[in-house]
SESELUM-644471 format. One record per residue (C-alpha): x, y, z; residue number from 0. Coordinates in steps of 0.1 Angstrom, whole numbers, plus 5000, padded with zeros to 4 digits. Layout:
N
[[X; Y; Z]; NUM]
...
This chain:
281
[[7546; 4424; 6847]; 0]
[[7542; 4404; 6817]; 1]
[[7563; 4390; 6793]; 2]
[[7571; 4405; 6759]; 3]
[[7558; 4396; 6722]; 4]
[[7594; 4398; 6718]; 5]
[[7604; 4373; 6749]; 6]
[[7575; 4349; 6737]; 7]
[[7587; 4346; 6704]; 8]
[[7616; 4342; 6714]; 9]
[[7604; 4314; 6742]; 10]
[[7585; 4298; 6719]; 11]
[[7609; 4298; 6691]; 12]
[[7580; 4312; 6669]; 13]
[[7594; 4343; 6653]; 14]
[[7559; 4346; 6640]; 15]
[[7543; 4356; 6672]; 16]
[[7559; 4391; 6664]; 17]
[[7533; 4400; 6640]; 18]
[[7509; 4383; 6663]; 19]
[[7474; 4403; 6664]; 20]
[[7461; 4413; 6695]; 21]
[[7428; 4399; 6697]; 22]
[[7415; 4400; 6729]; 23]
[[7424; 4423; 6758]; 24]
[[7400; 4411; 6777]; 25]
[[7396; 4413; 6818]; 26]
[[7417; 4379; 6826]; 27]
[[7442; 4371; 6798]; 28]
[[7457; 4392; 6765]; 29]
[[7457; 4366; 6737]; 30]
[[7475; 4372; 6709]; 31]
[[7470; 4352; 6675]; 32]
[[7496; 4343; 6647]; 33]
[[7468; 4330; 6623]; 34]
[[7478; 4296; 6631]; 35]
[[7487; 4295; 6672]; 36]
[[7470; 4311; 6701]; 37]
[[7485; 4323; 6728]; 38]
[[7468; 4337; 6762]; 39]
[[7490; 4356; 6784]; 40]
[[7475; 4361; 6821]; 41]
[[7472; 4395; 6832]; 42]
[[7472; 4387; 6873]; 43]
[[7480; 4356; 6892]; 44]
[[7443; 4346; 6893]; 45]
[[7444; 4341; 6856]; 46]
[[7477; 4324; 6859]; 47]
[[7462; 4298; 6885]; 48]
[[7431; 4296; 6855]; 49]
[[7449; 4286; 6829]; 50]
[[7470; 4259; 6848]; 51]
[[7436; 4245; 6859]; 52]
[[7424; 4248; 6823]; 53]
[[7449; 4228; 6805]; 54]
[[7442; 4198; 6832]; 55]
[[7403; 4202; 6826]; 56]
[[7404; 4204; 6790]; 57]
[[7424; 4172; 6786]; 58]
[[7404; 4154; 6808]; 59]
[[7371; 4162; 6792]; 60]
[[7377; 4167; 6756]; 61]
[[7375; 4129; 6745]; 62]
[[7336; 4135; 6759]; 63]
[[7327; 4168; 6740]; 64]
[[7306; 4169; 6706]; 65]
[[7323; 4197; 6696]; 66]
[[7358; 4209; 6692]; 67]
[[7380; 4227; 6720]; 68]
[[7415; 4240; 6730]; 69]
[[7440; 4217; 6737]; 70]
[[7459; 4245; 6758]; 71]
[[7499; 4234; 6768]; 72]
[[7518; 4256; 6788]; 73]
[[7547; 4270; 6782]; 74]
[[7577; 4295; 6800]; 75]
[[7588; 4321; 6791]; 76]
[[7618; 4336; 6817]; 77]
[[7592; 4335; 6851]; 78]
[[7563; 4337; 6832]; 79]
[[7537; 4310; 6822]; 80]
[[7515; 4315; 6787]; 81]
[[7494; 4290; 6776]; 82]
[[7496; 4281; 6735]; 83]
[[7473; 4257; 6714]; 84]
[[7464; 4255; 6676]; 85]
[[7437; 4278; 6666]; 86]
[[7404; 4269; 6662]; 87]
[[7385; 4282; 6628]; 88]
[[7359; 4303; 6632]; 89]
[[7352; 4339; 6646]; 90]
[[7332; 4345; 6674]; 91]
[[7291; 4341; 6676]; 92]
[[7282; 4375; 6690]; 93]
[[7246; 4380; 6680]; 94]
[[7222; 4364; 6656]; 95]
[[7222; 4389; 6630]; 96]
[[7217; 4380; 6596]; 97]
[[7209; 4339; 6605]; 98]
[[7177; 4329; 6593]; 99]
[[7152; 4308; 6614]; 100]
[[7172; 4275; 6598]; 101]
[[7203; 4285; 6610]; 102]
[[7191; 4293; 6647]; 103]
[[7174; 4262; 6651]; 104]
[[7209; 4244; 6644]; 105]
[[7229; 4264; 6663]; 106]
[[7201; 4260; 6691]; 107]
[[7206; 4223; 6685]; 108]
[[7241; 4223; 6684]; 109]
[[7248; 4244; 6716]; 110]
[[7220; 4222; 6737]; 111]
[[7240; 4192; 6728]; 112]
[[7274; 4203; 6738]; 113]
[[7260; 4217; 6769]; 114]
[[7238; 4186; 6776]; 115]
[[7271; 4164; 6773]; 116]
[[7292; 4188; 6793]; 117]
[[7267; 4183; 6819]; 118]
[[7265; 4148; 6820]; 119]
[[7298; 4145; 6824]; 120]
[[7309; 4129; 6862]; 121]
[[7319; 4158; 6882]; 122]
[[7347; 4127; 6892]; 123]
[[7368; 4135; 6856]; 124]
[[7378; 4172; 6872]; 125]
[[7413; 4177; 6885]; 126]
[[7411; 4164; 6922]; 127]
[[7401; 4197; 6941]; 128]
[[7379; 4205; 6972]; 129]
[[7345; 4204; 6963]; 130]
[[7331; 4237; 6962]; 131]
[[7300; 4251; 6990]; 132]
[[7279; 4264; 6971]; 133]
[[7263; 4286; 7000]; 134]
[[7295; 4298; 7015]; 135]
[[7305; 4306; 6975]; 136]
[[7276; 4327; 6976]; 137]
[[7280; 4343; 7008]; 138]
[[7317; 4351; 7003]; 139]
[[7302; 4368; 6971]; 140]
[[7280; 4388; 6985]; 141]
[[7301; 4396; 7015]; 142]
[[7325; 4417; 6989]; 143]
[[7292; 4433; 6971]; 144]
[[7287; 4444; 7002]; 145]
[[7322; 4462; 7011]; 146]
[[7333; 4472; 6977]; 147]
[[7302; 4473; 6949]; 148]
[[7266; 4481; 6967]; 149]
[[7283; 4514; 6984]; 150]
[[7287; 4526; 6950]; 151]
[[7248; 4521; 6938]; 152]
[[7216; 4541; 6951]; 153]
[[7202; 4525; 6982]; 154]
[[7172; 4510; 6966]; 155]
[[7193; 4491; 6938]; 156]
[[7214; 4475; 6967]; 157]
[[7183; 4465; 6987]; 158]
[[7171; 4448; 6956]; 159]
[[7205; 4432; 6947]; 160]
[[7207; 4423; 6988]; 161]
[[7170; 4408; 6992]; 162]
[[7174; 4389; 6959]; 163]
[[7210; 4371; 6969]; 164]
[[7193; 4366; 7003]; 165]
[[7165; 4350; 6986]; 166]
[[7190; 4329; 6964]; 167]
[[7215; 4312; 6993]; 168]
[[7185; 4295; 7008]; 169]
[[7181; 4276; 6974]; 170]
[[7218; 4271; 6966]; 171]
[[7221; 4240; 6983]; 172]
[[7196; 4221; 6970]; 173]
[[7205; 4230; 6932]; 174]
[[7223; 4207; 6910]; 175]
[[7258; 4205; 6911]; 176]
[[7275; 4193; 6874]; 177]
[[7304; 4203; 6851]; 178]
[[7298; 4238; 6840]; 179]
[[7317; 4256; 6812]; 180]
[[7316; 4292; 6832]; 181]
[[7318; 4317; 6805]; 182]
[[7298; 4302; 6779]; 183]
[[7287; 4337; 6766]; 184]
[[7289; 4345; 6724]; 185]
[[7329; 4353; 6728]; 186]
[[7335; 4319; 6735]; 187]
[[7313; 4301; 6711]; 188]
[[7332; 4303; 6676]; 189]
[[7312; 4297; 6642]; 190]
[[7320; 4289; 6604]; 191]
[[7289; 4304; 6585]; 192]
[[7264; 4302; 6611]; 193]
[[7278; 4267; 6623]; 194]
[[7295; 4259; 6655]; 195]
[[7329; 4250; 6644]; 196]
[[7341; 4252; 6688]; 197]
[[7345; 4265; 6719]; 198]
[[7367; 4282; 6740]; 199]
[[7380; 4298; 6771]; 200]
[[7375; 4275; 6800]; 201]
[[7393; 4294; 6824]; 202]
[[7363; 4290; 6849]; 203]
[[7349; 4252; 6840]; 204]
[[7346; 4236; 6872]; 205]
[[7314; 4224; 6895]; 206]
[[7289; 4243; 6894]; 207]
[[7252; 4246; 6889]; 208]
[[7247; 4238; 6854]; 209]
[[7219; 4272; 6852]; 210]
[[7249; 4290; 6854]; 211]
[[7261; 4283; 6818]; 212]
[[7226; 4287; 6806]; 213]
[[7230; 4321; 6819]; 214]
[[7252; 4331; 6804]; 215]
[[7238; 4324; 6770]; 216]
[[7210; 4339; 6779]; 217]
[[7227; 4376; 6784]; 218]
[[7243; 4371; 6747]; 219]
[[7213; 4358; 6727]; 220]
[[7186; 4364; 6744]; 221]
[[7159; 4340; 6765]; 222]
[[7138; 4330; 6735]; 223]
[[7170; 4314; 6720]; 224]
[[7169; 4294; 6751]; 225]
[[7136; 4284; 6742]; 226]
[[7147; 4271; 6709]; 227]
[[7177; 4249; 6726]; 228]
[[7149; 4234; 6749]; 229]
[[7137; 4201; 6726]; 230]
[[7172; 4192; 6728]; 231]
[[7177; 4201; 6767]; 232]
[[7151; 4192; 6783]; 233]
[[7143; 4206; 6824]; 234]
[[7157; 4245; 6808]; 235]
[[7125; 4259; 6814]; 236]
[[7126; 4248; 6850]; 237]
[[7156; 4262; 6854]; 238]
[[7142; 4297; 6849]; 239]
[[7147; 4315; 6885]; 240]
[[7180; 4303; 6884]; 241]
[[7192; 4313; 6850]; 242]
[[7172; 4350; 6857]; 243]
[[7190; 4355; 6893]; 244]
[[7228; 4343; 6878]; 245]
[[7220; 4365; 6846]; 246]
[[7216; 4396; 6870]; 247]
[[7250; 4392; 6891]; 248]
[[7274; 4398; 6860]; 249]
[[7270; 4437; 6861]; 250]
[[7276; 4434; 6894]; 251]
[[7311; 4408; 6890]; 252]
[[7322; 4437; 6861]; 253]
[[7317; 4460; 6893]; 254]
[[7339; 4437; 6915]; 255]
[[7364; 4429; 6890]; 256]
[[7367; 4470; 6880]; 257]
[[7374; 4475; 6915]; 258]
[[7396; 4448; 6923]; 259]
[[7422; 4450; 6894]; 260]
[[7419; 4492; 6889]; 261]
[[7398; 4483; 6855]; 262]
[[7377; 4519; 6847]; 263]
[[7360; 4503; 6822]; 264]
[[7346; 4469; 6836]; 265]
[[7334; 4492; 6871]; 266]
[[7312; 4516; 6845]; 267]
[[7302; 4490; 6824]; 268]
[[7285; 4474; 6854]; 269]
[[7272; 4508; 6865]; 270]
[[7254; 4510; 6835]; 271]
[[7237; 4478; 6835]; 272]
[[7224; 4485; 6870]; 273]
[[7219; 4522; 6870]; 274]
[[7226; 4537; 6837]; 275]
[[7247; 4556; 6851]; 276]
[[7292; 4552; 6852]; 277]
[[7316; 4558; 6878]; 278]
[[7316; 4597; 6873]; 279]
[[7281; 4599; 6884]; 280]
């Protein structure tokens, strides 16, 4: 269960948050915006333990960031938790429709640089945690492909998808280990007139290989905009397996994530990226 717009507002003392607008429903939190506050409300106890971790990240690495971010607080509301910060200007990047060349080269430049600080920040400034294994991550991950998400795609899909994760774990270890954003897709990039203005959403920041958030970029703009980050990032191009083999597991997390939480429309929408096909195939 989640808490009301009513029992919010009336948490928050914010009798604004009734004509809130819902505007993301998204597979981990509903956020709801007032115009002038955000507020994310977690839709399952996994995005309740991500926006705790959040609000500790976040203030911890903000002071280091070229570019504006959330400064999430959390807040109850009767058993619940919501998180609420001060919005952010801008609308989300999306594509690169209607920039010219000019623009692209900025926001290129712009995104390389918040991504090469990130990066460069010491893995040492994250809420005290276990360190992750990257090879047992990978494992676990591909251990639930196997029982919930491969049974569902043509045999010769899976023995792709298995070969190339095989191929992968062997080389997991030896990549670089840094501060990674871990949804830096268009969504979360927000711009005023072609300009970054912030970003959001780091529900999954935490260590990781820093291809990962490269990745993602890549599935919302494309690998030549990579190219056009690269004189500010330098070693992206070398990079390249990486970014290409975490680029082709997010059909396949929709897939898990549709099964997991009863979501129709994540499992098709990963069906479709690897087959073409949906669920009622």
């Amino acid at each position: 269960m989640r808490p009301t717009v009513q029992e919010i507002a009336e948490a928050l003392h914010a009798p604004e948050m009734l004509s809130a607008t819902v505007i993301d429903s998204g597979q981990n939190n509903l956020v709801l915006d007032t115009g002038d506050l955000i507020v994310r409300v977690p839709r399952h106890d996994g995005a309740r333990r991500d926006l705790a971790k959040e609000a500790g990240i976040l203030a911890a690495l903000a002071p280091s960031l070229p570019l504006p971010v959330p400064a999430p607080q959390l807040q109850t509301v009767g058993p619940h938790v919501v998180a609420v910060h001060r919005k952010l200007p801008g609308e989300s990047l999306l594509s690169l429709a209607g920039m010219t060349d000019t623009q692209k080269l900025e926001l290129a430049g712009d995104l390389a640089l918040f991504l090469r600080a990130l990066h460069a920040i010491p893995v040492g400034l994250l809420p005290a945690e276990a360190a992750p294994d990257p090879v047992a991550e990978w494992r676990a991950l591909r251990d639930q492909l196997e029982a919930k998400a491969l049974p569902l795609l043509p045999a010769v899909t899976g023995a792709a998808i298995r070969a190339r994760f095989d191929r992968f774990v062997g080389q997991a270890l030896s990549a670089p280990r840094t501060i990674t954003h871990g949804d830096f897709g268009t969504g979360n990039i927000l711009v005023v007139d072609g300009k970054v203005s912030g970003v959001i959403d780091f529900a999954g920041c935490g260590e990781g290989d820093p291809a990962y958030d490269l990745a993602s970029l890549s599935a919302g703009l494309g690998d030549e905009f990579l190219l056009l980050m690269e004189p500010h990032y330098p070693g992206i191009a070398a990079m390249s397996e990486r970014i290409s083999f975490y680029r082709s597991t997010f059909a396949l997390l929709d897939m898990l994530f549709g099964i997991d939480h009863g979501e129709a429309a994540a499992l098709e929408a990963g069906l479709r990226a690897l087959t073409g096909s949906d669920a009622a195939a």
